[in-house]
LODREN-986589 format. One line per 10 residues: number of its first residue (from 1); their letters; for each residue x, y, z of C-alpha. Coordinates in nm, 3 decimals. Example, Ala and Ser with C-alpha at 12.3 -4.5 7.8 and 13.67 -1.06 7.14 Angstrom:
# LODREN-986589
1	AS	1.230/-0.450/0.780; 1.367/-0.106/0.714;
This chain:
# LODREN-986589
1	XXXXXXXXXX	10.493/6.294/10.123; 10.804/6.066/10.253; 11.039/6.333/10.402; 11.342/6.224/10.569; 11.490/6.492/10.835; 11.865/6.583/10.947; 11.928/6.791/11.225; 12.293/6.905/11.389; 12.118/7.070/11.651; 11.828/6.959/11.850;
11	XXXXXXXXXX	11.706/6.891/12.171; 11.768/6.838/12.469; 12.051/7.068/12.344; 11.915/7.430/12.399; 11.922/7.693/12.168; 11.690/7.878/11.943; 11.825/7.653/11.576; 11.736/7.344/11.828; 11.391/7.466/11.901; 11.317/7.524/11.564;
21	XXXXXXXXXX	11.404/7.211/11.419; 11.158/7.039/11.669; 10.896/7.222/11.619; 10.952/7.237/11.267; 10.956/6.872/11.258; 10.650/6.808/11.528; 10.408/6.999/11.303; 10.519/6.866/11.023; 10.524/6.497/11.100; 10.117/6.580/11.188;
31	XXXXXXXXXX	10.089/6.674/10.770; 10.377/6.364/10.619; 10.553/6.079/10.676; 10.891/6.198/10.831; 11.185/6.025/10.959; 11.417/6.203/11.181; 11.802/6.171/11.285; 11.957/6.419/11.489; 12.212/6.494/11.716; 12.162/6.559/12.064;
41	XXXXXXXXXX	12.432/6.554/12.206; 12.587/6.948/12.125; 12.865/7.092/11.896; 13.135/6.861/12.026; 12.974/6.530/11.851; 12.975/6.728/11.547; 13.299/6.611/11.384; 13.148/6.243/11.434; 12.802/6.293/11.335; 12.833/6.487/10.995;
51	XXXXXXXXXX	13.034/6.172/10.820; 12.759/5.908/10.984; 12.467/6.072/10.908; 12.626/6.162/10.512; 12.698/5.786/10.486; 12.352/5.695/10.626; 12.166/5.926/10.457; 12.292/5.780/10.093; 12.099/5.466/10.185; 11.800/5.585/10.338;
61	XXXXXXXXXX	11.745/5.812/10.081; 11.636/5.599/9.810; 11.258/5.520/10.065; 11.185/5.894/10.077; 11.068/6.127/9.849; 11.292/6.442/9.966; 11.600/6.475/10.222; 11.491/6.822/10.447; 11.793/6.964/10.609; 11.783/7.189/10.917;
71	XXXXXXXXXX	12.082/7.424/10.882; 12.353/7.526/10.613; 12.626/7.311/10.758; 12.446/7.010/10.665; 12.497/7.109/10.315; 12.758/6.864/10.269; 12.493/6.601/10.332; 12.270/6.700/10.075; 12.573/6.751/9.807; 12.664/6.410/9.839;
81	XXXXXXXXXX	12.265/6.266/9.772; 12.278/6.509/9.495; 12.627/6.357/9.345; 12.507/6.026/9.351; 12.154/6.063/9.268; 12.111/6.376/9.046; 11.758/6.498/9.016; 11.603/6.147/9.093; 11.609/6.306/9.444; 11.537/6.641/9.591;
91	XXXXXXXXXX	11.727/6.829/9.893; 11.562/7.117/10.070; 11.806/7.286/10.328; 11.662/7.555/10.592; 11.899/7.878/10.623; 11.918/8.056/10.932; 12.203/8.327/10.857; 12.525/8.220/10.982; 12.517/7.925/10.866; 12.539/8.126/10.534;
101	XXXXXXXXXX	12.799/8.393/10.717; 13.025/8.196/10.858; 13.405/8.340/10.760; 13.608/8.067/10.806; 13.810/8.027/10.458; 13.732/7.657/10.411; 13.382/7.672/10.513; 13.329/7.986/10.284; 13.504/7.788/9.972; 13.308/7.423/9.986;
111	XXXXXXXXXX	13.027/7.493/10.161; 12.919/7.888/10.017; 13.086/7.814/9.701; 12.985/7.450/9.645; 12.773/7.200/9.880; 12.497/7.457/9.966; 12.448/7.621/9.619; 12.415/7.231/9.480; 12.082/7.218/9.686; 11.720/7.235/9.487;
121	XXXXXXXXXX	11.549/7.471/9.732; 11.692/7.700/10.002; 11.417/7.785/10.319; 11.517/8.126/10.488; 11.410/8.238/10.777; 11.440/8.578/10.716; 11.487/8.810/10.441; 11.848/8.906/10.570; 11.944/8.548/10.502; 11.820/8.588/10.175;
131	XXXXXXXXXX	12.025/8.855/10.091; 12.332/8.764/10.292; 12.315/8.485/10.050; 12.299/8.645/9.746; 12.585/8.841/9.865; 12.807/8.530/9.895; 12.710/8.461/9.522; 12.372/8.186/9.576; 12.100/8.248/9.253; 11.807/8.474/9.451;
141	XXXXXXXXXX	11.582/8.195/9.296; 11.707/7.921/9.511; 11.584/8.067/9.812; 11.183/8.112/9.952; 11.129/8.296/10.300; 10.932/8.117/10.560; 10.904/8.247/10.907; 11.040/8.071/11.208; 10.704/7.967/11.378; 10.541/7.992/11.745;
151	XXXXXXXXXX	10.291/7.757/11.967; 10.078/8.064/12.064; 9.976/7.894/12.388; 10.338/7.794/12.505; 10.452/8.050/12.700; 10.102/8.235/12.829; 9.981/8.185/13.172; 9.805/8.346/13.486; 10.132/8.472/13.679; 10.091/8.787/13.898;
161	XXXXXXXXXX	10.429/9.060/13.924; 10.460/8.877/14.319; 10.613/8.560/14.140; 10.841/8.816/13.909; 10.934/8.908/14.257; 11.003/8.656/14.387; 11.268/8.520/14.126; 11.444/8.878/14.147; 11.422/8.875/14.528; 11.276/9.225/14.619;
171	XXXXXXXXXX	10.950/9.406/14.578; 10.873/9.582/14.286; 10.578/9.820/14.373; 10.630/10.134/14.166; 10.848/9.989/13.907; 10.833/9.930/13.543; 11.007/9.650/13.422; 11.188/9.621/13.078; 11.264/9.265/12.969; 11.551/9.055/12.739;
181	XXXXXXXXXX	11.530/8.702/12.697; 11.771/8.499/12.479; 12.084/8.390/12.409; 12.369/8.667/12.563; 12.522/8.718/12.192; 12.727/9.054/12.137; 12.496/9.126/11.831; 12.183/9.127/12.085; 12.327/9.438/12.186; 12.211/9.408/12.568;
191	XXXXXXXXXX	12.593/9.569/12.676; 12.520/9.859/12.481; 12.146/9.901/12.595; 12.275/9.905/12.968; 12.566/10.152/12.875; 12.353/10.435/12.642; 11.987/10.377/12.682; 11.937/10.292/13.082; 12.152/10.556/13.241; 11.837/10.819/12.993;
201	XXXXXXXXXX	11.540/10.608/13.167; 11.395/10.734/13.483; 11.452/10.559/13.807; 11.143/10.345/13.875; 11.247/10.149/13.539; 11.444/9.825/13.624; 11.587/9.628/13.350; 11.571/9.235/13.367; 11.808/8.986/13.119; 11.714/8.641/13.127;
211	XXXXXXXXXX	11.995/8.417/12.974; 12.366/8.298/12.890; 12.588/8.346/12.638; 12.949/8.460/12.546; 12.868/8.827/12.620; 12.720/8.836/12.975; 13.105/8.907/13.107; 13.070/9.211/12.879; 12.713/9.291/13.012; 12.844/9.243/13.378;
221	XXXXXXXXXX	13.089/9.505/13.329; 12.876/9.786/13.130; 12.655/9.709/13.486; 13.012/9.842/13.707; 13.103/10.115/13.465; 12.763/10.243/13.479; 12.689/10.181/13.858; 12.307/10.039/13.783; 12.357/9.732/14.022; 11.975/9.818/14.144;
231	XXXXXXXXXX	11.841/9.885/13.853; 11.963/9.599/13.573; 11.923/9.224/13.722; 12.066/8.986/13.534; 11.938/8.629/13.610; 12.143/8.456/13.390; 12.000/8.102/13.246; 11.690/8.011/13.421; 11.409/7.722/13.371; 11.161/7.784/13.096;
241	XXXXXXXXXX	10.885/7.859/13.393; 11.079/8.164/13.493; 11.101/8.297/13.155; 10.728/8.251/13.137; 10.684/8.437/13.435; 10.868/8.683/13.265; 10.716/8.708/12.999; 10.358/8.751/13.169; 10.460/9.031/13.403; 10.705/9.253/13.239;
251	XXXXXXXXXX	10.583/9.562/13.079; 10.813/9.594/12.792; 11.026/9.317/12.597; 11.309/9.485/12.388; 11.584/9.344/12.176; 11.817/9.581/12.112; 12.019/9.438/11.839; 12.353/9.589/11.687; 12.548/9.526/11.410; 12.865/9.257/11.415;
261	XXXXXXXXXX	13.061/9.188/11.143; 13.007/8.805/11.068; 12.697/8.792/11.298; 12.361/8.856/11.208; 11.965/8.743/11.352; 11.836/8.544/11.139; 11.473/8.594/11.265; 11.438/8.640/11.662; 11.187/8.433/11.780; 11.208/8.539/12.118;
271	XXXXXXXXXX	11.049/8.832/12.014; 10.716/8.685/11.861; 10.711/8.472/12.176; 10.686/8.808/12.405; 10.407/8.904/12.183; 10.219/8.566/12.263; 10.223/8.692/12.593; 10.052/8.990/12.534; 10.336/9.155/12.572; 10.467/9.486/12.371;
281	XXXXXXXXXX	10.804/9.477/12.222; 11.032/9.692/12.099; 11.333/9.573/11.856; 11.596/9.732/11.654; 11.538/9.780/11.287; 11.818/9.558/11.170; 11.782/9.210/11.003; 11.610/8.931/11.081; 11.356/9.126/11.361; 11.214/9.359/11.032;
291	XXXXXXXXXX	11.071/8.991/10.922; 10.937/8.909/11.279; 10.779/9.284/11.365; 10.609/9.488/11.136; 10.659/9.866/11.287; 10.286/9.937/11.503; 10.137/9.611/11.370; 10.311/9.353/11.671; 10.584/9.550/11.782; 10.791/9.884/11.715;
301	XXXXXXXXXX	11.094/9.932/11.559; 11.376/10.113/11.639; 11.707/10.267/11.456; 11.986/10.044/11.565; 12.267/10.207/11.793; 12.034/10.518/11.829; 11.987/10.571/12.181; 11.784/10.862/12.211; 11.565/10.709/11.977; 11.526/10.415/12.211;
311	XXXXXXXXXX	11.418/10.584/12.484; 11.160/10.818/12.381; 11.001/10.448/12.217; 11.050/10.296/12.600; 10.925/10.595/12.772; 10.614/10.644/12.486; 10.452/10.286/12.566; 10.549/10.299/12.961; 10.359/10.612/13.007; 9.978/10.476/12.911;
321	XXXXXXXXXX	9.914/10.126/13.028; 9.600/10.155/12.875; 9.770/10.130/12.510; 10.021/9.934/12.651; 9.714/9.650/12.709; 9.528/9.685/12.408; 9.879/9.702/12.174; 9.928/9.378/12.338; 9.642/9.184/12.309; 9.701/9.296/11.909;
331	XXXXXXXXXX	10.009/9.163/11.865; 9.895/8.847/12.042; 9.652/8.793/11.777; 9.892/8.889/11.475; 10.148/8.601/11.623; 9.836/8.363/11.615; 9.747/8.483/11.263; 10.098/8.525/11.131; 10.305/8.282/11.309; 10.155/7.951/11.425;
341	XXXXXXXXXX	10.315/7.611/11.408; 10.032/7.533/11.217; 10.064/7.768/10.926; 10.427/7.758/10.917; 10.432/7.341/10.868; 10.148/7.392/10.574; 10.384/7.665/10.400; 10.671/7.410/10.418; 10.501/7.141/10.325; 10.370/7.399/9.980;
351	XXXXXXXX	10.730/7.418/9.899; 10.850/7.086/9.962; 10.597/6.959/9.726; 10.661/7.231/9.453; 11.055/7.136/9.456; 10.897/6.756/9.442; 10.687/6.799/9.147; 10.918/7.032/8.931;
């Protein structure tokens, strides 16, 4: 299989779309023949690389036996192969969710209303995006769900809570520490964790966020209001060791997630990563994380906005460590089972071919 590969967003650009599309295409360049173009260089290049790589990918086409695209705004891309080469070639585009939400006028007329429904085969990551979709008036049939995928050895590693303390910078004997790793988006809800669900936890519980985004200001300030300066440290971006560290020493991971109008998860991968790490998590019941946790199977889920809710959950799994171990050496092995690179790439590879053969 000849597969030819467009990405807007990859590395060394950071973000969870960019991770995807590498690993998406590292696995699957182990199973076909792939070329890859992508940009690297961010958001800004944008405007340039969407006309070169439509141009470009009108020629290089006619070698490969599909054109894989690696978000929804790329749709444009794939209309144009389709104009000009009907069904002698095949476009499969991978939806993440706001690439299918986005509310800008022109982007919901040609691309929700034109270039993306024009594509053979839509791959979502999550069942949201599916139905987000079919919302904005895409046939059902043109989409498949495939899970965003993990390297179940990553992000595991022999780290002790002394090196957690020493990236926070004070000893932690006696505490319990709650985890959030990820992009600082309003929808993560992190703002309103700190705000409704800390202030209900008992002392000893310190709260760590790991990341950047366009809502840490807003987390800052829930931080003031609240006076919790001791017990919510925010470490803003660090390197990927740290969040390993993290990830091997925390007690609970949670990702809180509330609803925004024209914002959504597509999948949260962070989550599954946690997991990897033996490491019990705790989500809201709200898109794209009811794909990635199944409720006592590699995770919990919880109502959305319901704080109460949340911290019975939080104070239920900090109160045995016992359960706390075994629950997550089990959701360690349902992220191998479920989730690996290696799966993922095969069920991708299924589809491709199906779209290829029809």
């Amino acid at each position: 299989m000849k597969i030819l590969f467009i990405s807007r967003a990859y590395p060394p650009i950071i973000g969870g779309m960019e991770n995807q599309n590498y690993e998406l295409v590292r696995h699957l360049s182990e199973i076909a023949d792939m070329k890859i173009i992508a940009n690297r260089r961010g958001k800004k290049f944008l405007p340039i690389f969407l006309p070169y790589v439509s141009i470009r990918s009108l020629f290089l086409i006619r070698k490969f036996d599909i054109l894989l695209l690696g978000d929804g705004v790329l749709g444009i891309v794939g209309f144009l192969v389709k104009l000009f080469y009907g069904s002698r070639k095949k476009v499969v585009c991978v939806c993440h969710g706001l690439d299918l939400t986005y509310p800008f006028w022109l982007y919901r007329r040609l691309w929700m209303e034109k270039f993306i429904p024009a594509l053979d085969k839509l791959i979502a990551v999550g069942n949201e995006t599916i139905r987000q979709g079919v919302k904005r008036g895409i046939p059902e049939e043109k989409f498949v769900f495939i899970p965003n995928g993990i390297s179940p050895n990553q992000h595991i590693g022999n780290y002790s809570r002394s090196d957690l303390e020493q990236i926070i910078g004070e000893k932690l004997e006696g505490k319990k520490i709650i985890l959030t790793s990820g992009r600082l988006a309003k929808r993560k809800g992190v703002a309103w964790f700190v705000r409704n669900v800390i202030p209900r936890l008992a002392e000893n519980i310190v709260y760590v966020v790991l990341g950047s985004g366009p809502d840490k200001n807003n987390i800052t300030s829930a931080v003031q209001e609240k006076k919790l300066y001791d017990r919510v440290k925010i470490l803003g971006y660090r390197p990927d060791e740290v969040r390993d560290i993290c990830f091997n020493t925390a007690d609970v991971f949670v990702q809180p997630n509330i609803k925004i109008p024209g914002d959504m998860e597509g999948f949260g991968i962070s989550v599954i990563e946690a997991t990897t790490c033996k490491l019990p998590v705790i989500v809201s019941d709200l898109e794209g994380l009811k794909d990635a946790i199944k409720d006592r199977e590699n995770g919990f889920l919880v109502e959305s906005g319901n704080a109460e809710a949340w911290a019975k959950k939080i104070n239920e799994l900090l109160a045995d460590d016992d359960f706390q171990h075994r629950f997550g050496e089990k959701a360690r092995r349902y992220a191998i089972e479920n989730y690996s690179w290696e799966r993922i790439a095969k069920r991708y590879l299924e589809e491709i071919q199906k779209v290829v053969e029809k």
